[in-house]
Legacy VTK file of the C-alpha trace (Angstrom):
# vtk DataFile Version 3.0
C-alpha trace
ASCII
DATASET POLYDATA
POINTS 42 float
119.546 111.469 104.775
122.805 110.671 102.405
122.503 111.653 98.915
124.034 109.198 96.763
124.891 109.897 93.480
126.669 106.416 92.985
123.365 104.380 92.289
123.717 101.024 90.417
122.499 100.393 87.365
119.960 103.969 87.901
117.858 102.181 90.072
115.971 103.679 92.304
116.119 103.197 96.340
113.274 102.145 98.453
113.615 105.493 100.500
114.001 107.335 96.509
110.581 105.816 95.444
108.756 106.342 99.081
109.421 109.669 98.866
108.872 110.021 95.049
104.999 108.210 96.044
104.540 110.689 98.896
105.274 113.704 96.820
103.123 112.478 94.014
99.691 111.890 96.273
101.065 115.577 98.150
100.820 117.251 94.928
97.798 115.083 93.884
95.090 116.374 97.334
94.994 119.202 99.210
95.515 119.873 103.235
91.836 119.214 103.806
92.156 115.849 102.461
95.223 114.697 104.848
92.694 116.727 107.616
89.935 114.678 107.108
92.266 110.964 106.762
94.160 112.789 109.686
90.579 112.812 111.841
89.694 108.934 110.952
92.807 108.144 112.312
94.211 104.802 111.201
LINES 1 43
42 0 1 2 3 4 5 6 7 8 9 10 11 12 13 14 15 16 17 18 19 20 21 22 23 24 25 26 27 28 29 30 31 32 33 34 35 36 37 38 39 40 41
């Protein structure tokens, strides 16, 4: 993954704000959460 530091107008990237969304819910539940999604499968 590229790091680029030349972003227009300080938008944000589609793979920026998928990761920024996956770190936010991360930080929001614990591992037995993601176990329990994880066992529904889906």
């Amino acid at each position: 993954m590229a790091n680029n530091n030349k972003r227009r107008n300080n938008k944000m990237s589609v793979e920026e704000a998928g990761q920024k969304g996956g770190n936010t819910v991360s930080n929001k539940y614990d591992k037995d959460h993601f176990q329990e999604i994880g066992q529904k499968g889906g």
